[in-house]
PDB file of the backbone (N, CA, C, O) and the ligand in Angstrom, with CONECT records:
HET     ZN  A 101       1
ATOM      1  N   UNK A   1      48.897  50.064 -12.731  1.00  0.00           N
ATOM      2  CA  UNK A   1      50.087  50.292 -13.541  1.00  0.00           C
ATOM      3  C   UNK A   1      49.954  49.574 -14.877  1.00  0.00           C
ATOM      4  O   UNK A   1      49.239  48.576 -14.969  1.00  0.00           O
ATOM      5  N   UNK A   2      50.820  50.200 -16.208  1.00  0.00           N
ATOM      6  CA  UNK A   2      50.859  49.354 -17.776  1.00  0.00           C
ATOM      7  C   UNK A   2      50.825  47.880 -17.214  1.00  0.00           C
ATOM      8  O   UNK A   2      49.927  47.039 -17.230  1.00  0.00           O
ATOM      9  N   UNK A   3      51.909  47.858 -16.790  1.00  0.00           N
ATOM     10  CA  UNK A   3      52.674  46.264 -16.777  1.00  0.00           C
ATOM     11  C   UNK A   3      51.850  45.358 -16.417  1.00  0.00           C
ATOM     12  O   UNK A   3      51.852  44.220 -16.887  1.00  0.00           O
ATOM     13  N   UNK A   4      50.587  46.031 -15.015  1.00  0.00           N
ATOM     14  CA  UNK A   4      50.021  45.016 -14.571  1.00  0.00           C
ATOM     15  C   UNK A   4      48.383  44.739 -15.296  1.00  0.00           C
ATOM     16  O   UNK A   4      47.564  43.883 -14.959  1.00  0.00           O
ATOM     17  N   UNK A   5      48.270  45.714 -16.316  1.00  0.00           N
ATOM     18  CA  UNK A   5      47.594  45.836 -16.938  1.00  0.00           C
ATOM     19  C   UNK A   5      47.430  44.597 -18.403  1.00  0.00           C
ATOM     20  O   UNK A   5      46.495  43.937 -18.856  1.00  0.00           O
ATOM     21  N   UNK A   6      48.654  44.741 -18.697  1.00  0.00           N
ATOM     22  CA  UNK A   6      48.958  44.099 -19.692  1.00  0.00           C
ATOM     23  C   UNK A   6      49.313  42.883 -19.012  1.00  0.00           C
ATOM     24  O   UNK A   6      49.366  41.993 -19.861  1.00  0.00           O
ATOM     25  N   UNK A   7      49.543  42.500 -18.022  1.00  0.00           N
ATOM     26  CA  UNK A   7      49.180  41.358 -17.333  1.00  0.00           C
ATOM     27  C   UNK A   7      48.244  40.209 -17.585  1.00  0.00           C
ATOM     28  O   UNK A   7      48.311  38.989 -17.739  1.00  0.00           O
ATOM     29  N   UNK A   8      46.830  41.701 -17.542  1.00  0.00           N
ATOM     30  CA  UNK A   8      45.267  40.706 -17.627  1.00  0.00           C
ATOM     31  C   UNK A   8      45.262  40.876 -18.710  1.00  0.00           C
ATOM     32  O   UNK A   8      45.222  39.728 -19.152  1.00  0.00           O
ATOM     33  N   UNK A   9      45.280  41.787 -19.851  1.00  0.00           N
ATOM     34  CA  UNK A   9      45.186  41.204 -21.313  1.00  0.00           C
ATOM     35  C   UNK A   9      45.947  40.191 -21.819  1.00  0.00           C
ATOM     36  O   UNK A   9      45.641  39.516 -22.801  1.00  0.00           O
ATOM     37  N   UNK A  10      46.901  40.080 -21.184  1.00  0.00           N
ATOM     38  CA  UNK A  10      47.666  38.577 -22.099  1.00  0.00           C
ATOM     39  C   UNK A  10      47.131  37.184 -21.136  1.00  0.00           C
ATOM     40  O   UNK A  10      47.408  36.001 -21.332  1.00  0.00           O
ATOM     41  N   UNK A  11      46.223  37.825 -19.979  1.00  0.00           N
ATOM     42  CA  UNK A  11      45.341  36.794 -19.355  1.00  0.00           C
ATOM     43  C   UNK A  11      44.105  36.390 -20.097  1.00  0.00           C
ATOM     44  O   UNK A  11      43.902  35.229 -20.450  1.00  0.00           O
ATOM     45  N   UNK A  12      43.235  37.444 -20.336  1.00  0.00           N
ATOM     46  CA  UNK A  12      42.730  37.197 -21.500  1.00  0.00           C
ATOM     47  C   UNK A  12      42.836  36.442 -22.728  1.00  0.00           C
ATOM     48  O   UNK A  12      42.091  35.476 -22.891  1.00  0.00           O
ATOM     49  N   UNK A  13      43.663  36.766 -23.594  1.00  0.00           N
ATOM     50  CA  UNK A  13      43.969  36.898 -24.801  1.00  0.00           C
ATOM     51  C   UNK A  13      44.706  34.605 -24.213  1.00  0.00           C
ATOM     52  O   UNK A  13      44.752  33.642 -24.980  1.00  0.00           O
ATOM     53  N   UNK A  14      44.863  34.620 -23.591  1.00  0.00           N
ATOM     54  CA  UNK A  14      45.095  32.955 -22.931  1.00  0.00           C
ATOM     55  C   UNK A  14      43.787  32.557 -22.903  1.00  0.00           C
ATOM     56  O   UNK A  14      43.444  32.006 -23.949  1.00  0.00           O
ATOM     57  N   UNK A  15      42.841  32.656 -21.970  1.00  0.00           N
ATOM     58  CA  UNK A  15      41.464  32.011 -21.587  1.00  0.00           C
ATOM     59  C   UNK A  15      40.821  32.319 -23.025  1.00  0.00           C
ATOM     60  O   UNK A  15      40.348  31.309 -23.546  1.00  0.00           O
ATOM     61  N   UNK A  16      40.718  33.333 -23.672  1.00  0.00           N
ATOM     62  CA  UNK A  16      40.413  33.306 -25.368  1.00  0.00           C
ATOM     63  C   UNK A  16      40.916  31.981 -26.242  1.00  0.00           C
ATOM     64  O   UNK A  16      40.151  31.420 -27.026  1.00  0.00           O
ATOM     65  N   UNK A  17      42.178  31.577 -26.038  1.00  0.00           N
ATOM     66  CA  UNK A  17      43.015  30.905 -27.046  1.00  0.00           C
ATOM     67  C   UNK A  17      42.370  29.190 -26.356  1.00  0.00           C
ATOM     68  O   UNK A  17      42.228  28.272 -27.165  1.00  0.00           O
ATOM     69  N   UNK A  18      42.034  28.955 -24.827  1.00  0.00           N
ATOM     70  CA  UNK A  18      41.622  27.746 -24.780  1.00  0.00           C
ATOM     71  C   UNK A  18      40.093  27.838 -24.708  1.00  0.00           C
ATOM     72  O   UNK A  18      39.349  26.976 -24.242  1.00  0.00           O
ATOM     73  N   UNK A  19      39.909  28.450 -24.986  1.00  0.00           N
ATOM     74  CA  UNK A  19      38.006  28.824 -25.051  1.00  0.00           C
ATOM     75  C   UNK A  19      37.695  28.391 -26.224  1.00  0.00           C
ATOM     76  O   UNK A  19      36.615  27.859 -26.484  1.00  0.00           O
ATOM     77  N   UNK A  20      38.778  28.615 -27.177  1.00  0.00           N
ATOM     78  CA  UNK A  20      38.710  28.701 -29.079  1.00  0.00           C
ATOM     79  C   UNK A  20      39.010  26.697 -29.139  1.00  0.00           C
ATOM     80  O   UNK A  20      38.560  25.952 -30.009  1.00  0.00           O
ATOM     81  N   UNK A  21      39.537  26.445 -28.409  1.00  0.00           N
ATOM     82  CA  UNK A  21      39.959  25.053 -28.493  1.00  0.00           C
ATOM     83  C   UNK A  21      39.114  24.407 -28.126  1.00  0.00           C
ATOM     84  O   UNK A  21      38.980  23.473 -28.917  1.00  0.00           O
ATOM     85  N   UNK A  22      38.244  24.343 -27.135  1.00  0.00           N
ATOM     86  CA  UNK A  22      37.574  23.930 -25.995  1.00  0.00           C
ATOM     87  C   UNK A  22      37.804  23.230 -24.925  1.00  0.00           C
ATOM     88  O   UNK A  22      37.177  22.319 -24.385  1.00  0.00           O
ATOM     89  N   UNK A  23      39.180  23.984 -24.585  1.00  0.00           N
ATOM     90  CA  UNK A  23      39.606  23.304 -23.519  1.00  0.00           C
ATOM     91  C   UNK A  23      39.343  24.314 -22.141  1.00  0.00           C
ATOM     92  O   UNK A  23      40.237  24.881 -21.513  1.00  0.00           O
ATOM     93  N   UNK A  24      38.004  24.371 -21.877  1.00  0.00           N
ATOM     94  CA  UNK A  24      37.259  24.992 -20.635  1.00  0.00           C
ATOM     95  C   UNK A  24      38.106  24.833 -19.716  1.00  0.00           C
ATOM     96  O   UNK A  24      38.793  25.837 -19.527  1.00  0.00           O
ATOM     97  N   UNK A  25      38.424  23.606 -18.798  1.00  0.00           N
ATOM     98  CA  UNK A  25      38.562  23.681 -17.832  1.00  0.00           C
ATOM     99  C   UNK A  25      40.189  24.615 -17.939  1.00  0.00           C
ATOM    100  O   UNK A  25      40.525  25.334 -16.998  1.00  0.00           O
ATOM    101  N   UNK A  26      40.769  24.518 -18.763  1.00  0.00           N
ATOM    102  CA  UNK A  26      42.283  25.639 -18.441  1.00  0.00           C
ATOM    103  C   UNK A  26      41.794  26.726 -18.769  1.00  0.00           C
ATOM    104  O   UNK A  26      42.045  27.466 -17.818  1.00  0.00           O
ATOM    105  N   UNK A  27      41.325  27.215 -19.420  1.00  0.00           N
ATOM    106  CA  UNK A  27      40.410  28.533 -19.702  1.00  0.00           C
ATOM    107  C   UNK A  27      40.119  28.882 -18.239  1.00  0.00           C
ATOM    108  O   UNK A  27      40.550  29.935 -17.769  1.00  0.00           O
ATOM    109  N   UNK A  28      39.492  28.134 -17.603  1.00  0.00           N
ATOM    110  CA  UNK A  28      38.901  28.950 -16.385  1.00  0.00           C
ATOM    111  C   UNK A  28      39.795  29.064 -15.079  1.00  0.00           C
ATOM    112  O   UNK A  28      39.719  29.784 -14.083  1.00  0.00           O
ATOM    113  N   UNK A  29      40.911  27.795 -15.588  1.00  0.00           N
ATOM    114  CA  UNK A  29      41.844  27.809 -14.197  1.00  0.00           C
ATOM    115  C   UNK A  29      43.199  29.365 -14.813  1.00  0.00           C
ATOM    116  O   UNK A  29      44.100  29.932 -14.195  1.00  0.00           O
ATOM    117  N   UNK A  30      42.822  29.480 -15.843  1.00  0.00           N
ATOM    118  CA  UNK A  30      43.900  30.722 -15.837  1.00  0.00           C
ATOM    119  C   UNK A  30      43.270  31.907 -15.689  1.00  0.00           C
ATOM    120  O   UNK A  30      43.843  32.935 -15.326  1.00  0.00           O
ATOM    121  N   UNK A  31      41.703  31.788 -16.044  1.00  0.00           N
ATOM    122  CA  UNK A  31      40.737  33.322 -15.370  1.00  0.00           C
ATOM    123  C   UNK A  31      40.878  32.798 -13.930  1.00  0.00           C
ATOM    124  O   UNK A  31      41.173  33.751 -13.208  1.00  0.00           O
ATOM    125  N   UNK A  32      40.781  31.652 -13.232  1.00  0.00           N
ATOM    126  CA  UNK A  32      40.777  31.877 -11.262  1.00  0.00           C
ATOM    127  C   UNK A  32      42.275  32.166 -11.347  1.00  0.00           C
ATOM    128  O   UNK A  32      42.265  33.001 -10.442  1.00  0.00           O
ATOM    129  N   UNK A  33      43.191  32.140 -11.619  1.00  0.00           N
ATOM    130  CA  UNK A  33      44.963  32.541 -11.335  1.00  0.00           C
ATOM    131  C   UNK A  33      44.507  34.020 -11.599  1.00  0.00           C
ATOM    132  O   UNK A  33      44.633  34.688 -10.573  1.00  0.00           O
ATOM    133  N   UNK A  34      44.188  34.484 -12.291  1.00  0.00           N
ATOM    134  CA  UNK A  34      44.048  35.937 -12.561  1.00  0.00           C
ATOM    135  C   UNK A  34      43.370  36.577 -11.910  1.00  0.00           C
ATOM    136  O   UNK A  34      44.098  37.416 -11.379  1.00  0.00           O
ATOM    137  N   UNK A  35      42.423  36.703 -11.621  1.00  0.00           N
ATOM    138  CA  UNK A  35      41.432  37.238 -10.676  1.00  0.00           C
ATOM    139  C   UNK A  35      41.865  36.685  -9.574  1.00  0.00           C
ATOM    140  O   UNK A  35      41.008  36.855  -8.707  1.00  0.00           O
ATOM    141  N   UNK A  36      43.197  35.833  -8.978  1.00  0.00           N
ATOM    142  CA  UNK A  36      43.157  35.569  -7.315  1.00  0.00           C
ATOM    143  C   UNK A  36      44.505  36.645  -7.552  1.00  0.00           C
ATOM    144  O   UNK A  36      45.048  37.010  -6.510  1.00  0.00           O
ATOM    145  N   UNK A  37      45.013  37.115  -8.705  1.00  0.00           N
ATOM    146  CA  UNK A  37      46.092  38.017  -8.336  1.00  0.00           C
ATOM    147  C   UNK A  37      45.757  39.004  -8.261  1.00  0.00           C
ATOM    148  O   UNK A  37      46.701  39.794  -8.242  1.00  0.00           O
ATOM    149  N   UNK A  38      44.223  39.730  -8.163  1.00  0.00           N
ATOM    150  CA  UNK A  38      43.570  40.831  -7.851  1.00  0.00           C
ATOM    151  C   UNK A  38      43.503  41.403  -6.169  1.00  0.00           C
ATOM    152  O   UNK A  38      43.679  42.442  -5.533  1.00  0.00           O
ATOM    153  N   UNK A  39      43.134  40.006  -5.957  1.00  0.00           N
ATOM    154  CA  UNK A  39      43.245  39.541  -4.082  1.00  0.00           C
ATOM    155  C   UNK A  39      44.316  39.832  -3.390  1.00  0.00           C
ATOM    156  O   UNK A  39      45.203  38.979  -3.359  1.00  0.00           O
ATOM    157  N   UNK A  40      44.551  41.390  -2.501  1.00  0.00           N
ATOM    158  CA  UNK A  40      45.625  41.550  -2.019  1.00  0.00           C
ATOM    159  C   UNK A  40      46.531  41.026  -1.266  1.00  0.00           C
ATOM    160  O   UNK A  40      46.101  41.027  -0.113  1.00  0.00           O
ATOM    161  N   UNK A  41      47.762  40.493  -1.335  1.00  0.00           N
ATOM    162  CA  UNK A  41      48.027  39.449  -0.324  1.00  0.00           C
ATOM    163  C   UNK A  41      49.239  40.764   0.266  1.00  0.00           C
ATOM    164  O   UNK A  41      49.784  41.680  -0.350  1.00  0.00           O
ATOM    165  N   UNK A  42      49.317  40.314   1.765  1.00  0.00           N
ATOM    166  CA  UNK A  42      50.718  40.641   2.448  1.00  0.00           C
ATOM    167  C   UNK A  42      51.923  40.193   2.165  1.00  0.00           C
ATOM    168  O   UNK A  42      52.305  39.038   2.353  1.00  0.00           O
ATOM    169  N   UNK A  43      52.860  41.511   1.489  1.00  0.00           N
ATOM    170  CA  UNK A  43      54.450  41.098   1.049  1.00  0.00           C
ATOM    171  C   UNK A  43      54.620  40.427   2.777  1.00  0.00           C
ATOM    172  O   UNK A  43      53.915  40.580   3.775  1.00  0.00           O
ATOM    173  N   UNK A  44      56.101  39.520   2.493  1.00  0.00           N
ATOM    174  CA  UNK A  44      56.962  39.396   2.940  1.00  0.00           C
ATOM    175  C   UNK A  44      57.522  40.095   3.538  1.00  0.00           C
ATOM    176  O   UNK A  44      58.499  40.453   2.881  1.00  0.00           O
ATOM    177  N   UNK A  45      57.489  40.699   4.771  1.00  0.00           N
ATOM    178  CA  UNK A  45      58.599  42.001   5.107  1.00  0.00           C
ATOM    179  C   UNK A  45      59.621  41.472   6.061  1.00  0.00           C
ATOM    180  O   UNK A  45      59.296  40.670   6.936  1.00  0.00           O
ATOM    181  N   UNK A  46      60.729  41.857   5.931  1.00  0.00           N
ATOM    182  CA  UNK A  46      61.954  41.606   6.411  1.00  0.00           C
ATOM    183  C   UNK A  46      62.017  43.095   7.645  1.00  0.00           C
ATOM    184  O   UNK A  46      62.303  44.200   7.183  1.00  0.00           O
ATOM    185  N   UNK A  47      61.755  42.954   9.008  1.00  0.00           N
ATOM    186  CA  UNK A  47      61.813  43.867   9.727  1.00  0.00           C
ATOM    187  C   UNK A  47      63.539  44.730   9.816  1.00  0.00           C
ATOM    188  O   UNK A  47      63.799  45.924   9.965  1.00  0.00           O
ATOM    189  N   UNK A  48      64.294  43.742   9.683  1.00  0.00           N
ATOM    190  CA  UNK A  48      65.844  44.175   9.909  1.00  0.00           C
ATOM    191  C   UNK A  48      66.388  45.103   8.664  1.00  0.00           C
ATOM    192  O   UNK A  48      67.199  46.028   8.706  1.00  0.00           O
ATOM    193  N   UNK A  49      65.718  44.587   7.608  1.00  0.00           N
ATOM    194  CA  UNK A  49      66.207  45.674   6.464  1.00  0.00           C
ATOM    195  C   UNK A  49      64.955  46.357   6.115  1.00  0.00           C
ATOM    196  O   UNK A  49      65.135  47.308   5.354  1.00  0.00           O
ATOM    197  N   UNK A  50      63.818  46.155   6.435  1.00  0.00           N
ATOM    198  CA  UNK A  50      62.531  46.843   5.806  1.00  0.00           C
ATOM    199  C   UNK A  50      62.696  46.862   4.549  1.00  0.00           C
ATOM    200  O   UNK A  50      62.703  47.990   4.056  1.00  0.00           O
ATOM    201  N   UNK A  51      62.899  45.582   3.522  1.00  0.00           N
ATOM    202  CA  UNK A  51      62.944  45.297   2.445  1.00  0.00           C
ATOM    203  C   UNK A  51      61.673  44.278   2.707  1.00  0.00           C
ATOM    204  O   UNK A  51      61.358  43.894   3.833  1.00  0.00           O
ATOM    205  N   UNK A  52      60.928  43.863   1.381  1.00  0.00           N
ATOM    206  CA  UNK A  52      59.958  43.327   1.511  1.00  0.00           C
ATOM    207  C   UNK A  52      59.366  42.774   0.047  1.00  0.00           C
ATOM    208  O   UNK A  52      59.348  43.575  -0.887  1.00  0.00           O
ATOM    209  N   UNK A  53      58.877  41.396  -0.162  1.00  0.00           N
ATOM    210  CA  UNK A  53      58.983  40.517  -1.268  1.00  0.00           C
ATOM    211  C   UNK A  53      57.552  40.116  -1.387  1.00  0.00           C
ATOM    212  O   UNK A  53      56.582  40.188  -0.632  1.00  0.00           O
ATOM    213  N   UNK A  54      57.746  39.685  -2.548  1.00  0.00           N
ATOM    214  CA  UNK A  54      55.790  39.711  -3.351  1.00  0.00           C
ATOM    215  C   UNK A  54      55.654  38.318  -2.922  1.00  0.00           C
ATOM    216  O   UNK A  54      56.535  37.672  -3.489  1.00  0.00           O
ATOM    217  N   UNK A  55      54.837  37.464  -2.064  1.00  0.00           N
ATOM    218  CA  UNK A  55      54.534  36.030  -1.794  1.00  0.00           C
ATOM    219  C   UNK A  55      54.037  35.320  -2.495  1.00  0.00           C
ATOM    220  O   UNK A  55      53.362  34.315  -2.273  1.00  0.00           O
ATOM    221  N   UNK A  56      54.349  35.816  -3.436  1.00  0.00           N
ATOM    222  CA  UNK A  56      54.118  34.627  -5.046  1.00  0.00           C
ATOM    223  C   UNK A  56      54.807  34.345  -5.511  1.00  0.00           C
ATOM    224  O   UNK A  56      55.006  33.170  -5.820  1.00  0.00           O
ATOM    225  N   UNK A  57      55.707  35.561  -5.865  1.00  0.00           N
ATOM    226  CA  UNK A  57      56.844  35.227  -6.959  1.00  0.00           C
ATOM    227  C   UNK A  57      58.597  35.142  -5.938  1.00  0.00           C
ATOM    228  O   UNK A  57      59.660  34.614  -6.264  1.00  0.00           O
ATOM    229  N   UNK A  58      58.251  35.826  -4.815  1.00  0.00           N
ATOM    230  CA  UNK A  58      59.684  35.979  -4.352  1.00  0.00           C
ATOM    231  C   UNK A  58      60.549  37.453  -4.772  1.00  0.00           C
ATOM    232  O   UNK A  58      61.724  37.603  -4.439  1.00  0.00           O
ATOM    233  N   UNK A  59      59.819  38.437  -5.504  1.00  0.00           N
ATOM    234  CA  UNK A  59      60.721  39.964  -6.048  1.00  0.00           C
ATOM    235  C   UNK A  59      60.419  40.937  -5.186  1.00  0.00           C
ATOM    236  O   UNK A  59      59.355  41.296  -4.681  1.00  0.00           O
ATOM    237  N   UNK A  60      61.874  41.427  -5.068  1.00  0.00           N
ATOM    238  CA  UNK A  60      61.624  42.532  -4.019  1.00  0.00           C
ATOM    239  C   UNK A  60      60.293  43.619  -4.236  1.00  0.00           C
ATOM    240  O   UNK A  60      60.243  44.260  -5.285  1.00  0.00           O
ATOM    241  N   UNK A  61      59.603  43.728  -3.561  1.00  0.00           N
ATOM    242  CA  UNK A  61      58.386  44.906  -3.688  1.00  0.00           C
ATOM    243  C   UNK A  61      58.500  45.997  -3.013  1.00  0.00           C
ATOM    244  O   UNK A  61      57.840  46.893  -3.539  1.00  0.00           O
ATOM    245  N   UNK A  62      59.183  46.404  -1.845  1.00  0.00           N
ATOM    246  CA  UNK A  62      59.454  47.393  -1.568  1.00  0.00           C
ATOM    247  C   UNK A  62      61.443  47.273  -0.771  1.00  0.00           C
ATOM    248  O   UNK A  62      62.064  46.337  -0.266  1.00  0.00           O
ATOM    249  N   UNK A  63      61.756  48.554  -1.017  1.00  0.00           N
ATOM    250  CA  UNK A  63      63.238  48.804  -1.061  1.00  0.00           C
ATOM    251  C   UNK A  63      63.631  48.982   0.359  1.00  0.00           C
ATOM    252  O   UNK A  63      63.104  48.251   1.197  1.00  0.00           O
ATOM    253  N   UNK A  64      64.480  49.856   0.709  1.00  0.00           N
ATOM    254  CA  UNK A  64      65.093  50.044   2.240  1.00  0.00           C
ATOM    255  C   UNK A  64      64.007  51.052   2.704  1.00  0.00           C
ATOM    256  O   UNK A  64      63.593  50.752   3.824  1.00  0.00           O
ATOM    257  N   UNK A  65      63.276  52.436   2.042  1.00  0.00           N
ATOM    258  CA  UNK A  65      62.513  53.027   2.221  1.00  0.00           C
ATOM    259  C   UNK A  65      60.959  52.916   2.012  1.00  0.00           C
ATOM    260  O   UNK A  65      60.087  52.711   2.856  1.00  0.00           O
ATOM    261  N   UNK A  66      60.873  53.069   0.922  1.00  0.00           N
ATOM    262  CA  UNK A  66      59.471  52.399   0.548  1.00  0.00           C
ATOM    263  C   UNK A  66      58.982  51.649  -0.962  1.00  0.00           C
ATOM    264  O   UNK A  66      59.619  51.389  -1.983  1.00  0.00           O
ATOM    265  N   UNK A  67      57.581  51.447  -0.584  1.00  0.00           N
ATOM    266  CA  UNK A  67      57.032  50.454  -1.206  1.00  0.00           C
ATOM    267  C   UNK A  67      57.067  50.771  -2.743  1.00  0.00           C
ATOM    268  O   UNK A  67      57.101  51.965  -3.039  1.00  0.00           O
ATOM    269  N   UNK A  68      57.062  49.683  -3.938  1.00  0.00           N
ATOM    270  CA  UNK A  68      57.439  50.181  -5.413  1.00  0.00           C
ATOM    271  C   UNK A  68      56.106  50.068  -5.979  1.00  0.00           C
ATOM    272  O   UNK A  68      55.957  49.974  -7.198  1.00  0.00           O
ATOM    273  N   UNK A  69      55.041  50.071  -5.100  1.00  0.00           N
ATOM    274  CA  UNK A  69      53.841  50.170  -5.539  1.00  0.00           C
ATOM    275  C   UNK A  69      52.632  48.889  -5.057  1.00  0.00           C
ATOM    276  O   UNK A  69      52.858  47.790  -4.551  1.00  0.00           O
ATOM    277  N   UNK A  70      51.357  49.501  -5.424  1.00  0.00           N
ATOM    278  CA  UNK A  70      50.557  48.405  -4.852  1.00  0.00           C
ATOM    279  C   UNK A  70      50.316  46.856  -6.035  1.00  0.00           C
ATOM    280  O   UNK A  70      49.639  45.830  -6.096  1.00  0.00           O
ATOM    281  N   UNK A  71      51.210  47.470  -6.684  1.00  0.00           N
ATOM    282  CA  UNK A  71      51.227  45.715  -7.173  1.00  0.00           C
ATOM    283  C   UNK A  71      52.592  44.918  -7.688  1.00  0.00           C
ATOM    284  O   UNK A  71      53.405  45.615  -8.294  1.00  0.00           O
ATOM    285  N   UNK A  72      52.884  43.617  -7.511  1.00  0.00           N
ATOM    286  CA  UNK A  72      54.459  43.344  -7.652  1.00  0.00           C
ATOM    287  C   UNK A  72      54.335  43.114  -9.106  1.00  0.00           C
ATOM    288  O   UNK A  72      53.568  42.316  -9.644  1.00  0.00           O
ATOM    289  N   UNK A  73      55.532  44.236  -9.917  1.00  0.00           N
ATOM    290  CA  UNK A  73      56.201  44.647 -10.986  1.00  0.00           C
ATOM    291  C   UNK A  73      56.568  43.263 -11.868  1.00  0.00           C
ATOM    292  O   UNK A  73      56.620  43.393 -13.091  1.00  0.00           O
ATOM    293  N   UNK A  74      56.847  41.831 -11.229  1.00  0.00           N
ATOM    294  CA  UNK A  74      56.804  41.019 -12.022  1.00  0.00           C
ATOM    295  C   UNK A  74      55.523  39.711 -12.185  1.00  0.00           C
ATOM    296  O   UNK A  74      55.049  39.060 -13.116  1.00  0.00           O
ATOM    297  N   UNK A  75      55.409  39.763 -11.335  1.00  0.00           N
ATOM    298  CA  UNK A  75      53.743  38.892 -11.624  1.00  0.00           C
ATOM    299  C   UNK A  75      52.557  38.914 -11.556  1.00  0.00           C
ATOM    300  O   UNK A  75      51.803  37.950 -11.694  1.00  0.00           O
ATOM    301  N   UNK A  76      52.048  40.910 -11.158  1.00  0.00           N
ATOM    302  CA  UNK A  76      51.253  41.662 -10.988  1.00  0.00           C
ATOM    303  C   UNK A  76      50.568  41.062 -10.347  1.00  0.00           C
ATOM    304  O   UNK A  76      49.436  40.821 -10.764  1.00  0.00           O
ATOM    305  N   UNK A  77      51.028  40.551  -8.980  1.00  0.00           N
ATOM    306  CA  UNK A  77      50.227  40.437  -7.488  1.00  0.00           C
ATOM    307  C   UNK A  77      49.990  41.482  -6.809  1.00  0.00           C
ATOM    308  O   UNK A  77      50.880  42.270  -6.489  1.00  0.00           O
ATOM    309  N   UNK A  78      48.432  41.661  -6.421  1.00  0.00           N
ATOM    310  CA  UNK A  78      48.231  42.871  -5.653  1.00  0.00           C
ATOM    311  C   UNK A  78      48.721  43.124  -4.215  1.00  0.00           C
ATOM    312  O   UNK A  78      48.492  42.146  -3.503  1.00  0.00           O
ATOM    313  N   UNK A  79      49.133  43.815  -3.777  1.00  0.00           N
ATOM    314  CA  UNK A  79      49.614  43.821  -2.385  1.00  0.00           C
ATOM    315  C   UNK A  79      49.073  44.880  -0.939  1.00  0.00           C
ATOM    316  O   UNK A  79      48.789  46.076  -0.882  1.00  0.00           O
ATOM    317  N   UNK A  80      49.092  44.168  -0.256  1.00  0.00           N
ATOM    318  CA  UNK A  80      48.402  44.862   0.808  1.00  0.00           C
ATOM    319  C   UNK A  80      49.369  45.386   2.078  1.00  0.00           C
ATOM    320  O   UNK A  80      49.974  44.608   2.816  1.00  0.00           O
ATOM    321  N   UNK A  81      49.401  46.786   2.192  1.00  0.00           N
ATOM    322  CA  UNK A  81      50.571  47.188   2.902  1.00  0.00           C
ATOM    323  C   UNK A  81      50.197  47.949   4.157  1.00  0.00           C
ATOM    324  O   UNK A  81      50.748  48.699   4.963  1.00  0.00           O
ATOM    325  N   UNK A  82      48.993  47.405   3.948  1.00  0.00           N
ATOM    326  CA  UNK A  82      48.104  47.494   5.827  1.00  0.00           C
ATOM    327  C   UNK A  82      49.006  46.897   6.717  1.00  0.00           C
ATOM    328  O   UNK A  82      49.752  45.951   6.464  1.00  0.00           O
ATOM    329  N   UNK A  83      48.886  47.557   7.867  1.00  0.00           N
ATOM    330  CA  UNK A  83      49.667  46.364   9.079  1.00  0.00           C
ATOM    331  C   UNK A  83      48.485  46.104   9.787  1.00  0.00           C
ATOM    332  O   UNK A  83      48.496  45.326  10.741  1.00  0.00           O
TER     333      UNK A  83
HETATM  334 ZN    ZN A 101      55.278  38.695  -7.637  1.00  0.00          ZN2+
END
C-alpha cells in the first residue's frame, strides 16, 4: 500500500539524514526498526468481537468482518493472518 510505502522512504530519507552526520549507530538502529516492520507479526485478535489490533502500535487492523489489509495503516507493520 502508498502509506506503507512512504513509510520506508521517510525511513530512508532518516538513516540518510544520520549517515550525513555520522551518527551510524542511529542510522542503522532506524534501518533494523524498518526492516523488522517487514517481519510479519500476528495481530491481536479478540475472538468475541473478531476485531483485531496491530502488536506494535495497538490500531484496529481488522473490523467485525475482515481484515483492512496485510499491513497496519498506522505504523506499517506487516501482518500475518495465518492461523
Ligand atoms: Zn501498527
Amino acid at each position: 500500500m502508498e502509506d506503507d510505502y512512504m513509510g520506508d522512504i521517510e525511513a530512508l530519507e532518516f538513516i540518510n539524514k544520520f549517515l550525513y552526520h555520522g551518527n551510524l549507530t542511529f542510522a542503522l538502529a532506524v534501518a533494523k526498526k524498518a526492516l523488522e516492520k517487514q517481519i510479519p507479526k500476528k495481530p491481536i485478535a479478540h475472538k468475541e468481537t473478531n476485531r483485531a489490533e496491530c502488536p506494535i502500535c495497538g490500531a484496529t487492523v481488522r473490523g467485525i468482518k475482515k481484515p483492512f489489509g496485510n499491513w497496519c495503516s498506522k505504523c506499517g507493520q506487516a501482518l500475518d493472518w495465518s492461523e
